[in-house]
C-alpha positions in Angstrom: 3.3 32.8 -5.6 1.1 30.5 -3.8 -0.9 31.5 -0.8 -3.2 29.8 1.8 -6.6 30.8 3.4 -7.8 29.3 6.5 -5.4 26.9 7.2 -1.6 26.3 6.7 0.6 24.7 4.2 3.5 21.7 4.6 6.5 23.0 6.4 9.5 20.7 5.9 13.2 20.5 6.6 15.1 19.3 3.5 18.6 16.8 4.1 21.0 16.0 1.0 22.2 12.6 1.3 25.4 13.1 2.1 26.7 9.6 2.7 25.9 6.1 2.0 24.9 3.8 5.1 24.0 0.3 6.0 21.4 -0.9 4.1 18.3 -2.5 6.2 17.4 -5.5 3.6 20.8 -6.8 1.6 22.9 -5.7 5.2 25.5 -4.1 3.3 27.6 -1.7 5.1 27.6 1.2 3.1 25.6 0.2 0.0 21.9 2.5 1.2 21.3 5.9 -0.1 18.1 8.2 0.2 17.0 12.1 0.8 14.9 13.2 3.2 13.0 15.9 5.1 11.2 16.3 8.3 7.8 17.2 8.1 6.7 19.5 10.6 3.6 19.4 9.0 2.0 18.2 5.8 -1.3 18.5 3.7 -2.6 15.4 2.7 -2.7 16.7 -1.2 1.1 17.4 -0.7 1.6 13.7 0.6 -0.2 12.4 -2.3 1.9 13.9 -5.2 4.9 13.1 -2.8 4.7 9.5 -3.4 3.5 9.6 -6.7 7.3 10.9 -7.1 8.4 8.1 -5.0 8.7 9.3 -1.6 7.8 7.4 1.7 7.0 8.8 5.1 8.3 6.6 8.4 6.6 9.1 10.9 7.2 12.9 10.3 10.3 11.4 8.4 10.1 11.9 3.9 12.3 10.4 2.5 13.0 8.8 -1.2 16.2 6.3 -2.5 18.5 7.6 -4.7 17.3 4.7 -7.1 20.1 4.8 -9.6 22.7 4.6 -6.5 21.4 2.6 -3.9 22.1 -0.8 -3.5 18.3 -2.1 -3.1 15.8 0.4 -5.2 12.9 0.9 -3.6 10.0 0.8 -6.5 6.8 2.3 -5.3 4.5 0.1 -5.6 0.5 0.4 -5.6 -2.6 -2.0 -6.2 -6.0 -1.5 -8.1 -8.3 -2.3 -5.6 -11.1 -2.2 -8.5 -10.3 -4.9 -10.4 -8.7 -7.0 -7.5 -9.5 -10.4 -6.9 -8.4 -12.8 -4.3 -5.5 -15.2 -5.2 -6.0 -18.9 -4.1 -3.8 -18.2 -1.0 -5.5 -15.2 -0.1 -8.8 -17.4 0.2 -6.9 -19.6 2.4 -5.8 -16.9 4.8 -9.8 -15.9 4.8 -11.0 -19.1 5.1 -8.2 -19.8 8.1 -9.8 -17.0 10.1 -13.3 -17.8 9.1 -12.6 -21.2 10.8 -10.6 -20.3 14.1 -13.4 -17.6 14.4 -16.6 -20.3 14.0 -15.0 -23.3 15.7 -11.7 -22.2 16.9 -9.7 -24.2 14.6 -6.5 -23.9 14.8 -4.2 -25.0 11.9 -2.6 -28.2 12.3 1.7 -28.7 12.2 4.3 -26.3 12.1 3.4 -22.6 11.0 5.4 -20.5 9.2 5.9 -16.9 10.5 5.4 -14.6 8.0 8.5 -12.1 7.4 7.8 -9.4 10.5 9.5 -6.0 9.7 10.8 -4.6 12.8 9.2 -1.9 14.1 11.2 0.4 12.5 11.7 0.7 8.9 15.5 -0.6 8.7 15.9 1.4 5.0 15.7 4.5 6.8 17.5 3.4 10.2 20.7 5.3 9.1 18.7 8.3 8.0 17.3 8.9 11.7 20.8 8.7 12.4 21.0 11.7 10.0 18.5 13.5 11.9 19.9 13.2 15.3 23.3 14.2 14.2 21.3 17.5 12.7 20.2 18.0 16.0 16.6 19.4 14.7 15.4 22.2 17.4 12.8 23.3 16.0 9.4 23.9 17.6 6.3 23.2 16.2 3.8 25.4 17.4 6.3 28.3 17.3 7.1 27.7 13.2 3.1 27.2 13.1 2.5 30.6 15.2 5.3 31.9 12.6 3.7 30.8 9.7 0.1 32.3 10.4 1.1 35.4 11.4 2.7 35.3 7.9 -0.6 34.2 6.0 -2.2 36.9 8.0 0.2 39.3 6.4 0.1 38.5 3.1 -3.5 36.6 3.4 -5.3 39.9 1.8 -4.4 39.6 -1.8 -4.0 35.8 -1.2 -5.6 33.4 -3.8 -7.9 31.7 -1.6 -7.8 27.5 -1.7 -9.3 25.1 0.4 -9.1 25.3 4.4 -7.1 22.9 6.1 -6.1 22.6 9.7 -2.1 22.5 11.3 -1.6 19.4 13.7 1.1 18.5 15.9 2.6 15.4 15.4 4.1 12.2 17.2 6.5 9.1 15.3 4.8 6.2 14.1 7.8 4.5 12.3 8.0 1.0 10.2 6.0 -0.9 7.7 4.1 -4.3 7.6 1.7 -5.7 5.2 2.5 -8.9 5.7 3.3 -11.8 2.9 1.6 -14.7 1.6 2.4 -17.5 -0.9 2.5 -16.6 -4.4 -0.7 -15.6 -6.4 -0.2 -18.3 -8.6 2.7 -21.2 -9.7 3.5 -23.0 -12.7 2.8 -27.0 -13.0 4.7 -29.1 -14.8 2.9 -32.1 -16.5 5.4 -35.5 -16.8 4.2 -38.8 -17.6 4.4 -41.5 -14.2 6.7 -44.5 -14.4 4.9 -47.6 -14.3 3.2 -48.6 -10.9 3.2 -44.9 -10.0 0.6 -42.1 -10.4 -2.7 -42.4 -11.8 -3.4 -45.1 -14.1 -4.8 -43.6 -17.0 -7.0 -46.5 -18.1 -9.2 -46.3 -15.1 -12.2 -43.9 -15.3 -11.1 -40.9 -12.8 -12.1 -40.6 -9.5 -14.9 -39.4 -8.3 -16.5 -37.4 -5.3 -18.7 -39.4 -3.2 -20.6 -36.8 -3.1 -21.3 -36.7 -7.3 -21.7 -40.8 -6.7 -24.7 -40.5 -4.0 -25.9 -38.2 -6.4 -26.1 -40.6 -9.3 -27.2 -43.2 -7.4 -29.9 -41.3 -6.4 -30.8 -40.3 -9.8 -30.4 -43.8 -11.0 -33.4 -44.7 -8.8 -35.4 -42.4 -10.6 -35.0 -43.6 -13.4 -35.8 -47.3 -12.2 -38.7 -45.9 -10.9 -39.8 -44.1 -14.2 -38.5 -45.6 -17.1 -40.4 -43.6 -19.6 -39.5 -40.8 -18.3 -36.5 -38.4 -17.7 -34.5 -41.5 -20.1 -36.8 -40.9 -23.0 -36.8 -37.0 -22.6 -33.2 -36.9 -23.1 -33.0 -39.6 -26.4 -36.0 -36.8 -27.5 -33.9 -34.4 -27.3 -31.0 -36.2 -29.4 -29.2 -37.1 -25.9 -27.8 -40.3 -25.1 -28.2 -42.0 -21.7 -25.8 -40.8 -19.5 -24.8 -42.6 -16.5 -23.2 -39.0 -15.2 -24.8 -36.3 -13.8 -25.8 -33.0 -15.4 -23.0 -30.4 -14.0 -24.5 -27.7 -12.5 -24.0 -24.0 -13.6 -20.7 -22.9 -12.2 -21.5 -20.1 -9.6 -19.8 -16.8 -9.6 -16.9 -16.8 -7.6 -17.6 -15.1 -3.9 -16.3 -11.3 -3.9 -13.5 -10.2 -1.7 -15.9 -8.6 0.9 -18.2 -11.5 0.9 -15.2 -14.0 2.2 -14.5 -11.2 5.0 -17.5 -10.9 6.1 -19.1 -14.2 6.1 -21.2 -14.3 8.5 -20.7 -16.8 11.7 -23.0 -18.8 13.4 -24.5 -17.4 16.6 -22.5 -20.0 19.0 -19.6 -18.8 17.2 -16.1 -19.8 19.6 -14.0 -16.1 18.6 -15.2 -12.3 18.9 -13.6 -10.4 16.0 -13.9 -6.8 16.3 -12.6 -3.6 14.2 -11.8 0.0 15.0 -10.4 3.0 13.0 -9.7 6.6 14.6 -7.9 9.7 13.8 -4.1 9.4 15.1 -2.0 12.3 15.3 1.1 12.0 12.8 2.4 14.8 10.1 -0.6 14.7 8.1 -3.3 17.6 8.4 -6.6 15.9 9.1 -9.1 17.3 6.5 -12.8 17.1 6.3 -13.1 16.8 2.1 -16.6 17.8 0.7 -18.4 14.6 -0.2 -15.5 12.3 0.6 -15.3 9.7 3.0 -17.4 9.5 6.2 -13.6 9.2 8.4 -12.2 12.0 6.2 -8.9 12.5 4.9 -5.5 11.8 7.3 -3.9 9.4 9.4 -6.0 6.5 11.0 -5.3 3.7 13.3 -6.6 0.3 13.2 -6.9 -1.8 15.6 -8.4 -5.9 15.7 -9.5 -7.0 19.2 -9.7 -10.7 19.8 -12.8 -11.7 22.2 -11.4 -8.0 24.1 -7.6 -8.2 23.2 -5.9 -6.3 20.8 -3.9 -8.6 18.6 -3.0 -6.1 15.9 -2.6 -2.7 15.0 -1.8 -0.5 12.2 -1.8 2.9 10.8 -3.0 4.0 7.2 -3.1 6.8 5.3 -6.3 8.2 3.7 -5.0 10.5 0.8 -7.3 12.2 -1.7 -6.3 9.4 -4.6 -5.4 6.1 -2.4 -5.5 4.6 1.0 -1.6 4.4 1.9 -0.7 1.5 3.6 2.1 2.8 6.6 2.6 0.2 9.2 0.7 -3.1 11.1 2.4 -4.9 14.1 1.2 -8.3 15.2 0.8 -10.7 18.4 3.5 -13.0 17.2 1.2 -15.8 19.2 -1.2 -15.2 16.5 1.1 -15.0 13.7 -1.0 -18.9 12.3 -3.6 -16.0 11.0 -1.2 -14.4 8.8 -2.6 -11.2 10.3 -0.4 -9.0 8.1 -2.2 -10.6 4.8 -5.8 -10.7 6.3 -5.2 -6.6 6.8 -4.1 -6.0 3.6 -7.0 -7.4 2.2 -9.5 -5.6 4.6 -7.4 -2.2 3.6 -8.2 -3.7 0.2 -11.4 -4.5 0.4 -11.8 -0.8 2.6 -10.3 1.3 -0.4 -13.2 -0.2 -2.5 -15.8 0.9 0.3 -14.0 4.4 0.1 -13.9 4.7 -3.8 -18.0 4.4 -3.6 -17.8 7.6 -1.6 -15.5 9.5 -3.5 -14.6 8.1 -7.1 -11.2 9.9 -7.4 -10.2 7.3 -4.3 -9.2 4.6 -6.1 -6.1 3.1 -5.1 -3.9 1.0 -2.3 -0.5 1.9 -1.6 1.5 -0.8 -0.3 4.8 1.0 0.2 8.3 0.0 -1.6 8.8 -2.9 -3.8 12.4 -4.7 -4.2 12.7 -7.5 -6.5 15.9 -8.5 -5.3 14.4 -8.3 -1.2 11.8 -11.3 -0.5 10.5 -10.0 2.6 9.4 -6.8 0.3 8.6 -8.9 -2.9 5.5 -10.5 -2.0 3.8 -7.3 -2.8 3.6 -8.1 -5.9 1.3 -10.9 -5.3 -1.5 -8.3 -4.9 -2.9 -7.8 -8.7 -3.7 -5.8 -10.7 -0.5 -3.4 -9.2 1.9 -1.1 -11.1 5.6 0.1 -9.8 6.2 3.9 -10.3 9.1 4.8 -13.0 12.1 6.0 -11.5 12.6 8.6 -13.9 9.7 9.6 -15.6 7.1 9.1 -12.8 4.4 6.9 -14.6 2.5 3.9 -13.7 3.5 1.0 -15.3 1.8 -2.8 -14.7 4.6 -5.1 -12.9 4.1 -7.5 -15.2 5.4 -5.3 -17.7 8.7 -4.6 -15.7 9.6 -8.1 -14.1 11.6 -9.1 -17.3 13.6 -5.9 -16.4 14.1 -5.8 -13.1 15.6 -9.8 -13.5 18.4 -8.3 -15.6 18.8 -5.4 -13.6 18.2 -3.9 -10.1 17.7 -0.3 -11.0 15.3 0.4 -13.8 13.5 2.6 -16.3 9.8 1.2 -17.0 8.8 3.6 -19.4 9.4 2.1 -22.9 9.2 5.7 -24.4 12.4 6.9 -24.7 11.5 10.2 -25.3 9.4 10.8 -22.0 10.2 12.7 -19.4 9.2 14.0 -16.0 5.8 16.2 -17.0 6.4 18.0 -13.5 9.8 18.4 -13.3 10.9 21.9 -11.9 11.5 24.4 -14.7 10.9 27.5 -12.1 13.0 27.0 -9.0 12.4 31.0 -8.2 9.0 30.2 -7.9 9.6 27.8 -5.0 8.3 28.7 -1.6 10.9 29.6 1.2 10.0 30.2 4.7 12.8 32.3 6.5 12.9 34.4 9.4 9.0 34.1 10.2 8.5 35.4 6.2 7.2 33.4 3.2 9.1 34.3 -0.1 9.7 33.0 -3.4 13.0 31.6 -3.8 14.0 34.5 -6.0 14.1 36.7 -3.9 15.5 34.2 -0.7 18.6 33.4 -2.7 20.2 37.3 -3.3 20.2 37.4 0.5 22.4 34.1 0.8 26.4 33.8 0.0 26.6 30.1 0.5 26.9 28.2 -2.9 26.3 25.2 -1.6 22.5 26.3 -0.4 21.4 26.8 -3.6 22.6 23.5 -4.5 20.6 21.6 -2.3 17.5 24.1 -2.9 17.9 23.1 -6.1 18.1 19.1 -5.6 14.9 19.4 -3.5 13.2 21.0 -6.3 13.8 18.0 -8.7 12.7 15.6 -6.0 9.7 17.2 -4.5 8.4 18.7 -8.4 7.0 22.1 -9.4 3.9 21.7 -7.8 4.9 20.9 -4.6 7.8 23.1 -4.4 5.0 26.0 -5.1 3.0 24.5 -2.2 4.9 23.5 0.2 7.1 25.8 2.6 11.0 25.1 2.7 12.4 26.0 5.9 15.8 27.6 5.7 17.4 29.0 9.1 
């Protein structure tokens, strides 16, 4: 039996789907599925394995697809921020800011929005309506109250872990990360029809930059005959009316295009703030992690004194978690929702220096078949999470899949299975009538079959860990 010193553990509310609903992305009627629980609280260690089984928090909301049911599966997806470089339209969006912040540039034409998410996540619209038909009256510094008093019971022979703190909690609901053109296309090569295209017999162009250049060094030359001509024939080299090409330089980092630095007389003020926001999640204070700590964070970007964006992230022990980011539309030409995924990005790898084990960025739900939630994949190195087995796998290993069929199972091994699935449902925590017990003992007191049913199902979802950890609440 697990057991908690000094703080207290996730207390959650678990809801079988019961019905299908209108799905958010494809609009069908009655084609969405998903679970879900209300967490009254949650430790952030508990988050973290929760989405490595494929769960998803919209405020104090958890909830994961039923993937092999649902009309869109939702494919966790997360990026390697370690080995993550910039695509060629990512430098754009950069080099667009850079510009409107130096000279207030403003792109030229007709802009393309990117695809806004409303400000609630419409996948889980029809589970809210699940909630409020519950009618959930349950209050949270009561059940807290409850729940120490409990710890202080059993607290003496308690195994003692690390200390964490109980917050309450307010909704911060949707998701945004914004989209971009794709990392990279395919050219096809054809041969022009006479009178059009480039004409092959013609040396190519050139910049005039390279041609001042070699007139330049061409007067040299003139001017020393014997010189740099007859060092090159020396050395076996003919005369060359070209220019040496210079040593390609490395290509500029992802922090150094962020933070370029602008010129004093600069036209735009871009400034950056992150603080503690109240939301499910326990804050924690992890020994030699990040300076901001583990928990939920807000972010906000002020213009010359105006907030033009804001979003809210999750700092987990393995991965920042990418939750939501809403957007001036009258700044939408800045593509604010890619320029914050790549300072989350580019933040994840400030955090990882910190703590090591930090090493990720969650980007939500992937769905092939959706494109306002397909451009994720644009961010590489990124895996999706199997469905079944709970792996990582690259997504360039499971494209070819997903094109044949919406619901998928990465792994390749056809022997693996789920390494933490629950093989000791009495050993799962119940908390009833102000007492914490093991579910052994919780279920000779019930009569209800269909209880331990959905005890059950919430024990394959959440896994043996958590179910060990976490607290189910059971009236």
């Amino acid at each position: 039996m697990a057991f908690w010193a000094g703080g207290s553990p996730s207390i959650v509310d678990y809801f079988p789907s019961e019905d299908f609903y209108r799905c958010g992305y494809c609009k069908n009627e009655s084609g969405s599925r998903s679970n879900g629980m209300w967490a009254h609280s949650m430790t952030v260690q508990d988050y973290q394995d929760l989405i490595d089984r494929g769960w998803r928090r919209s405020g104090k909301y958890v909830y994961k697809p039923v993937m092999n049911q649902t009309c869109c599966p939702q494919y966790t997806i997360r990026c390697r921020p370690l080995q993550f470089q910039p695509s060629k339209s990512h430098k754009k969006v950069l080099k667009k800011m850079l510009k409107f912040l130096a000279k207030g540039e403003v792109p030229k034409g007709s802009c393309e929005d990117e695809p806004m998410d409303s400000t609630m996540d419409d996948a889980v619209a029809g589970d809210f309506a699940l909630i409020n038909k519950l009618d959930i009256q349950c209050d949270l510094k009561t059940l807290s109250d409850d729940v120490k008093e409990s710890l202080e019971s059993e607290g003496k022979n308690s195994k003692k872990e690390e200390p964490q703190e109980l917050l309450q909690s307010q909704d911060f609901i949707g998701e945004k990360l914004g989209s971009g053109e794709p990392s990279h296309s395919v050219k096809v090569h054809t041969v022009p029809k006479p009178g059009k295209g480039a004409d092959l017999s013609k040396p190519p162009c050139r910049k005039a930059k390279e041609i001042r250049k070699e007139r330049k060094r061409l007067k040299l030359m003139q001017q020393n005959p014997a010189g740099e001509l007859e060092g090159f024939q020396a050395q076996g080299h003919p005369p060359s009316l070209f220019a040496p090409k210079a040593k390609s330089n490395q290509p500029k980092s992802l922090e150094d295009l962020i933070f370029e630095s602008l010129p004093e007389n600069a036209s735009h003020k871009l400034e950056f703030t992150r603080f503690l926001c109240s939301s499910p999640l326990e804050a924690e204070t992890p020994p030699n992690g990040p300076d901001c700590g583990y928990g939920s964070f807000h972010q906000q970007y002020w213009l010359d004194g105006k907030i033009i964006a804001v979003g809210v992230i999750d700092i987990l022990p393995n991965c920042v978690s990418s939750v939501y980011l809403y957007y001036d539309p009258d700044y939408s030409f800045l593509s604010l929702g890619v320029y914050s995924a790549l300072r989350e990005i580019a933040f994840t790898r400030q955090l990882h220096e910190k703590t090591s084990q930090l090493s990720y960025y969650y980007m939500g739900f992937y769905i092939h078949s959706c494109p306002k939630m397909k451009y994720k994949g644009q961010y590489r190195p990124s895996d999706l999470l199997c469905p079944e087995t709970y792996v990582w796998v690259p997504i360039e290993q499971c494209l070819p899949s997903l094109e044949n069929s919406k619901y998928c199972r990465f792994n390749q091994d056809p022997e693996a299975v789920d390494e933490d699935r629950s093989t000791e449902p009495d050993r799962l925590q119940v908390f009833h009538k102000r007492a914490i017990m093991p579910y052994g003992v919780y279920k000779k007191q019930q009569k209800d079959p269909s209880e331990e049913a959905a005890v059950l199902q919430y024990a394959s979802l959440v896994g043996q860990k958590c179910s060990e950890r976490m607290l189910l609440f059971r009236n």
